[in-house]
KENU-431273 format. One line per 10 residues: number of its first residue (from 1); for each residue x, y, z of C-alpha. Coordinates in steps of 0.05 Angstrom, whole numbers, plus 5000, padded with zeros to 4 digits. Example, Ala and Ser with C-alpha at 12.3 -4.5 7.8 and 13.67 -1.06 7.14 Angstrom:
<atoms>
1	5246/4910/5156; 5273/4979/5143;
</atoms>
This chain:
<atoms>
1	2762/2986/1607; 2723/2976/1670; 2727/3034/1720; 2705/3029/1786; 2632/3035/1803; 2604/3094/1856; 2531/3099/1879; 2498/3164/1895; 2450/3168/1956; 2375/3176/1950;
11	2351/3247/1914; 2427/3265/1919; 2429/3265/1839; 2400/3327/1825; 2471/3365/1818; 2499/3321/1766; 2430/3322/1724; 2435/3404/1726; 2517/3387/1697; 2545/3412/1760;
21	2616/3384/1757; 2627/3359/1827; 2606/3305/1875; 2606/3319/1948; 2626/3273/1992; 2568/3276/2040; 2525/3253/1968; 2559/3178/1969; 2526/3123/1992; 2572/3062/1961;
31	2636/3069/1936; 2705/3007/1924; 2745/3010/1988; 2808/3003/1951; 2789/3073/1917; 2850/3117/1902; 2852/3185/1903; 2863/3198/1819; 2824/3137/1803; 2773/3142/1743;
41	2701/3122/1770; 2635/3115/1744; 2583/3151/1772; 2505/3115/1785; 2443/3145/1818; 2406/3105/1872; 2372/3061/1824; 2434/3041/1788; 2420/3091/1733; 2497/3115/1706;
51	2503/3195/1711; 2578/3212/1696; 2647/3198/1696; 2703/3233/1740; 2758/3227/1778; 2757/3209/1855; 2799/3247/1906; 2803/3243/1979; 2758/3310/2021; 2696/3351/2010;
61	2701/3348/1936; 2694/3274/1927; 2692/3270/1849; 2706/3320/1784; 2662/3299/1723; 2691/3306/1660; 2635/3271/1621; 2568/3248/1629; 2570/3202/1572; 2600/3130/1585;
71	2657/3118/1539; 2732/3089/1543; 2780/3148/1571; 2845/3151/1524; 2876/3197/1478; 2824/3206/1429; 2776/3222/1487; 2825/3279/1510; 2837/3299/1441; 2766/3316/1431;
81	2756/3357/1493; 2814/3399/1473; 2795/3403/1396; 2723/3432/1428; 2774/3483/1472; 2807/3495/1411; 2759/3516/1372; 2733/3563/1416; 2797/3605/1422; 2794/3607/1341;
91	2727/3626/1343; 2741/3691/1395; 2804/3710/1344; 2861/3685/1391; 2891/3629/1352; 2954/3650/1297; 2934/3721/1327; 2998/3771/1315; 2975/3825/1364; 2960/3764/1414;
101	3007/3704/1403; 2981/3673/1474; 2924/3653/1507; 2894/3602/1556; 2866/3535/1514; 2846/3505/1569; 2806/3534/1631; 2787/3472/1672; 2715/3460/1688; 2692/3510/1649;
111	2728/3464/1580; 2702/3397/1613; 2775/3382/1634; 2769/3387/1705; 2833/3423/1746; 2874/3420/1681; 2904/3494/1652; 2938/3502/1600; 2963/3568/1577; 2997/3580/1505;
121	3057/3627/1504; 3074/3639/1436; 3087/3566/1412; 3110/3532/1490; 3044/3503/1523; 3047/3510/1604; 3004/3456/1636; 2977/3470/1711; 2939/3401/1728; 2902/3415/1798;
131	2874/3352/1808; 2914/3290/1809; 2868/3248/1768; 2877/3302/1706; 2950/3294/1728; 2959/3225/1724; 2926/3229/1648; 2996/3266/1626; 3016/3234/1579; 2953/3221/1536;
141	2942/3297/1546; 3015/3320/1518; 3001/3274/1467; 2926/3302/1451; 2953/3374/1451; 3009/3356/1395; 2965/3327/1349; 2908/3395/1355; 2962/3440/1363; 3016/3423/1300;
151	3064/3462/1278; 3044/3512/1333; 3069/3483/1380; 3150/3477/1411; 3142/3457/1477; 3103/3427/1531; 3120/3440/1603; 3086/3408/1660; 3084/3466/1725; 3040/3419/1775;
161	3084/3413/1829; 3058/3467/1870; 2992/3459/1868; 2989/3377/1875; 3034/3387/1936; 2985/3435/1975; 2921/3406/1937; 2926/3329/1938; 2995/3323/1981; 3028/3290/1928;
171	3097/3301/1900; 3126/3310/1837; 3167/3358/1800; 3158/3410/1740; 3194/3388/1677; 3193/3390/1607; 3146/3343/1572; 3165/3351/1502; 3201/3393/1452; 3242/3455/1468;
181	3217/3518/1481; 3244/3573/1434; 3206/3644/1449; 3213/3681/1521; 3165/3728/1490; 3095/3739/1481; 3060/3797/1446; 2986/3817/1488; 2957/3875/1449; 3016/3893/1407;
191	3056/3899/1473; 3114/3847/1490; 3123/3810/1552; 3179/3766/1579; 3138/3706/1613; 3180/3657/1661; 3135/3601/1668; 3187/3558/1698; 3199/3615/1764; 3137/3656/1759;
201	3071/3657/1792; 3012/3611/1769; 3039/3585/1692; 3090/3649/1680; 3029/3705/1665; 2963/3730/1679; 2927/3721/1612; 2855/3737/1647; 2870/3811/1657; 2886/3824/1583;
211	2823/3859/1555; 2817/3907/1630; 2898/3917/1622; 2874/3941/1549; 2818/3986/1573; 2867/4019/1616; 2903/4054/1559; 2838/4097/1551; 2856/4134/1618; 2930/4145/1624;
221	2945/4198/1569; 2983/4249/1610; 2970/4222/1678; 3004/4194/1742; 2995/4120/1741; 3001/4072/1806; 3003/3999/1797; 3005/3958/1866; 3016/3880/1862; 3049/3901/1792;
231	3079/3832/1785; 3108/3830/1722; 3085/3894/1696; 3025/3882/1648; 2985/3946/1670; 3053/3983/1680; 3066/3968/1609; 2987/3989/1576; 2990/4058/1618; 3053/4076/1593;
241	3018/4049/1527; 2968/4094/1540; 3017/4155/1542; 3021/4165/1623; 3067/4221/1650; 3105/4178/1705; 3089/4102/1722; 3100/4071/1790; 3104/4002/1804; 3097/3969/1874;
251	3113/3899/1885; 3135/3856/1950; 3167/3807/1907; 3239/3822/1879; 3230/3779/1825; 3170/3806/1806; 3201/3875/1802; 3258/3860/1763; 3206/3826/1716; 3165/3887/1713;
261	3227/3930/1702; 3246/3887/1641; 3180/3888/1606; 3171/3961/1605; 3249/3970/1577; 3214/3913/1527; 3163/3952/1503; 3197/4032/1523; 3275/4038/1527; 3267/4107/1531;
271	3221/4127/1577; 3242/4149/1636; 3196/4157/1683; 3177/4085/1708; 3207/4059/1775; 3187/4013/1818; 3181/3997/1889; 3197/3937/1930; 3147/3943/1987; 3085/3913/2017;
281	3020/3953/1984; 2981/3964/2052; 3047/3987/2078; 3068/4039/2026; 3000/4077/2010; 2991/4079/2084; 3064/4110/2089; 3066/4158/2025; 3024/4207/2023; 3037/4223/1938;
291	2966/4231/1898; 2953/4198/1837; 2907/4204/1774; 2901/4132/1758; 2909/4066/1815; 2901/3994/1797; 2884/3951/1853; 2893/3875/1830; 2917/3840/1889; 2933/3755/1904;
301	2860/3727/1920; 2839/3750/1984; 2793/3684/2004; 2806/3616/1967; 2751/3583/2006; 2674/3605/2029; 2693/3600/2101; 2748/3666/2089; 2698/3708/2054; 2678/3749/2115;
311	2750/3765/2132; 2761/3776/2052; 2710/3829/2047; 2750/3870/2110; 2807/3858/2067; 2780/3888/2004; 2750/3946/2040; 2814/3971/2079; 2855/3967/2017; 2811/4004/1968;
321	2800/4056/2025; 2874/4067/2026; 2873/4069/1953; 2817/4124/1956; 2855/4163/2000; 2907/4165/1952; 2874/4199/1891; 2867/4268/1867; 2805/4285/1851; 2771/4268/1787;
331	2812/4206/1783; 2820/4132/1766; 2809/4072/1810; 2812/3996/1766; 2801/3957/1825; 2795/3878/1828; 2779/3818/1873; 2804/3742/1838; 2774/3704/1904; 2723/3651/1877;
341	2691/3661/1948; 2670/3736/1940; 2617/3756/1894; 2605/3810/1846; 2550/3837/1896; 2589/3833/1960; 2661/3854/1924; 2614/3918/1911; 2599/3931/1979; 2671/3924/1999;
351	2678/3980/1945; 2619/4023/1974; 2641/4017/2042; 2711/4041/2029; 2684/4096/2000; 2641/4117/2052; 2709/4117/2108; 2750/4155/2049; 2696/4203/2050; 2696/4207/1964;
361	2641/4206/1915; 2657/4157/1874; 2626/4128/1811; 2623/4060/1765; 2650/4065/1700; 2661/3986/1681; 2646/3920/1704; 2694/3880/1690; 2713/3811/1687; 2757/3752/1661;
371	2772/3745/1589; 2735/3706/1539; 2786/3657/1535; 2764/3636/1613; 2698/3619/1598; 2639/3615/1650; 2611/3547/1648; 2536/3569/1665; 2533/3500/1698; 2584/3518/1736;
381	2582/3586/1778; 2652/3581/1809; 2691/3591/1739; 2674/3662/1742; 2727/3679/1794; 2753/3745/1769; 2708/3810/1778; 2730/3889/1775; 2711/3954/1777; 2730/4013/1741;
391	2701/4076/1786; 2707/4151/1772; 2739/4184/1833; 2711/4252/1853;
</atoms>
């Protein structure tokens, strides 16, 4: 097949040689008028030298690479990315895993399958395309994942909508690609989860806080345990795990709370003391003045873009100060940023600024970060999105 041909400026090829992913647009010098956004191009330096192959879409991010090898695009290509994804996950000791029955196969970029995710829960595979070009490939992708997957696999549902709509302005609805699903459950760590990816937020769960919601369990015996953002429970679940004295979890979503509220009666029907609160974060711990041995701070991303990192950082620092202000002394603070746009160093000084207005001596424990099944691609610094702290609270 013949894919349409786009020419790099002058000394605006270094990116792509270093196996940086994307093309700015400001790097294009000549490219077919009658381009579409989702169309499959061909990528040349300035001497008509081919680079890569990618898919075109309309702003500052002109073109997503997902090879730099020039070959037909069909199933079998597809197949092979995800066979190298595959692999992987076997290799890290997540694949027909008892104590972990899901994980992410896919993770974009960082798997050479540019804005595609694609989570496994437990036999139904939830597919979160955020470019349209990977979009558009669908069907040779459902088709790719049946034939690496097997017998593994029920379902496939497509959850795009969202972010095509408010990415790429283009419309289409979530539905079932194939099979039926035929678990609501996943086990994480020998704890159980109901996951709704058709309602819930991103694909149905938050599989890149599974080895820090682990860790947690090492600081909960006997102790009061806040979770703000608690969404559907995960650290609620591991502190109680843990053997914590009374649980609290604080959500502003409703269905996030009654999610929460049926995972821990998953895992504990007889514990008692977990409730939950329906309220804004920022607005509760700067109402309530209770203490608490153990808070976990993992809030929505903060800054999805470079030019909200400044107001980001305020962000971070107001709410871990509030956090601060809430713990006894000798206590627990797991505290995270997911913005892309804020780094390790500066989600630190966030940290070290909110301690200096709580007035606490506070120490790091842990770094922390995604898990291993979202890979960095050391090519390409923005799929290491998630960073956290685990600090010692004097």
């Amino acid at each position: 097949m013949i894919y349409s041909k786009i020419t790099l400026k002058h000394g605006k090829d270094e990116f792509v040689k270093r196996f940086h992913p994307w093309i700015f647009s400001g790097a294009i010098h000549l490219k077919n008028k009658n381009l579409k956004a989702g169309d499959i191009v061909e990528v040349f330096d300035a001497n008509n030298n081919y680079l890569a192959t990618g898919f075109f879409q309309e702003g500052s991010i002109s073109i997503r690479i997902f090879t730099y090898e020039k070959q037909e695009i069909d199933t079998s290509f597809w197949k092979q990315k995800i066979e190298r994804a595959f692999e992987l996950r076997k290799a890290l000791g997540l694949v027909d895993n008892k104590e972990n029955n899901s994980y992410r196969l896919t993770y974009a970029e960082s798997d050479g399958l540019p804005g595609l995710i694609a989570d496994f829960y437990n036999g139904t595979l939830v597919l979160q395309c955020n470019v349209l070009g990977m979009y558009l490939q669908k069907e040779h992708l459902a088709e790719a994942f049946r034939e690496v997957l097997g017998d593994r696999l029920n379902a496939i549902y497509d959850k795009s909508a969202d972010t095509l709509l408010n990415q790429e302005r283009f419309v289409t609805e979530n539905s079932l690609l194939w099979g039926t699903p035929q678990n609501e459950t996943i086990i994480e760590n020998n704890c159980s989860y109901f996951v709704d990816w058709v309602e819930g937020q991103k694909t149905g769960f938050f599989l890149d806080q599974k080895d820090s919601r682990k860790l947690l369990q090492k600081f909960t015996a006997n102790k009061s345990v806040l979770n703000t953002f608690a969404y559907s429970g995960g650290f609620s679940v591991n502190a109680i795990q843990g053997g914590a004295s009374e649980v609290l979890s604080v959500d502003s979503s409703k269905l996030a709370i009654e999610l929460c509220n049926k995972n821990v009666a998953l895992n504990f029907p007889d514990y008692s003391k977990h409730s939950v609160q329906l309220a804004d974060v920022k607005n509760y711990l700067q109402s309530e003045t209770a203490l608490w041995d153990v808070i976990i701070l993992d809030p929505p991303a903060f800054a999805k873009h470079q030019s909200q990192s400044m107001q980001a950082m305020k962000g971070y620092r107001f709410l871990n100060r509030l956090a601060l202000e809430r713990l006894k002394p000798n206590a627990i603070l797991f505290t995270f940023s997911c913005s892309q746009a804020v780094s390790k160093e500066s989600f630190q000084t966030a940290i070290l600024s909110a301690a200096i207005d709580a007035g606490r001596n506070v120490k790091i424990l842990y770094r922390l970060t995604q898990a291993p099944d979202h890979p960095v691609n050391i090519f390409f610094p923005e799929s290491e999105y998630l960073k956290g702290l685990v600090i010692f609270v004097e």
